[in-house]
N, C-alpha and C positions, 0 to 999 in steps of 0.2 A: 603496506602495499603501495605502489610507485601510481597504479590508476586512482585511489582512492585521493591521495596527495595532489595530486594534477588535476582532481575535477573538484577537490574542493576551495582550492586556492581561485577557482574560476566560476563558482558558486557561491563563495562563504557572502557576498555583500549582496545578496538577493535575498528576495524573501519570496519564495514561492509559495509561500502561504494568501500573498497578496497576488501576485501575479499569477499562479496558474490556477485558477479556478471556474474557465470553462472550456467544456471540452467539446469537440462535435463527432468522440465516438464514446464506446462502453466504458466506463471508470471501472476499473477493479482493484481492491486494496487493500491487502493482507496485513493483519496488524498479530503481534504475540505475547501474549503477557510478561514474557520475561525476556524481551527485546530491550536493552538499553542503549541500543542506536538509534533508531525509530521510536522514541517516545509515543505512546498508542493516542493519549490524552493530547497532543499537539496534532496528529494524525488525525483524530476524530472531528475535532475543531475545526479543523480544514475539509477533511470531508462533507461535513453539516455544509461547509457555505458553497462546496463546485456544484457547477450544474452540467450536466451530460444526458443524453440521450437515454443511459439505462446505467443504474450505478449497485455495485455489490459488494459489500464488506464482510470480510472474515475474520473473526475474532480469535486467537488461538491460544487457547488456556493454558494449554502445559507445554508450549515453547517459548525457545528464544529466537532469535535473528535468522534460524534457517529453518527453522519449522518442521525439523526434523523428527521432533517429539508428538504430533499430533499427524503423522501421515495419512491415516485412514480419512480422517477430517476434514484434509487439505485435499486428497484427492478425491472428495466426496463433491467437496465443493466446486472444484474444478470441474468436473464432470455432469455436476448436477447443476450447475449455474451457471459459470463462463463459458466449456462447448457450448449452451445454447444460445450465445449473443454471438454466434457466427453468422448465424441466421440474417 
């Protein structure tokens, strides 16, 4: 993918693990157990240290990278968690 190539040639020498860690809106961050792009265990790490106004993590057991396998879940969560930080 020609975006993926482009944004990570202009990313790869950062570490946003160090640098993006606080926010001043909602965090939300979906992680999938069978994701081998987003490593959940690096993701969580970083999670544990941002600090944000209201933060909500979703764990999703029987996916991978689109979270296609857990939609009831995903749209549970969305609904029942992120619409409300509209607020």
């Amino acid at each position: 993918m020609k975006g993926v190539k482009e944004v990570y040639l202009q990313l790869r020498h950062r570490s946003l693990e160090e640098e993006a860690n606080q926010f001043e809106c909602p965090l939300v961050v979906v992680n999938a157990a069978y994701d081998y792009s987003c490593v959940a265990s690096i993701t969580e790490r970083w999670f544990s240290k941002t600090s944000a106004p209201t933060k909500r993590h979703l764990w999703l057991e029987q996916s991978g990278h689109n979270g296609v396998y857990d939609p009831s879940v995903f749209i549970d969560f969305m609904v029942n968690e992120v619409l409300l930080l509209k607020d």
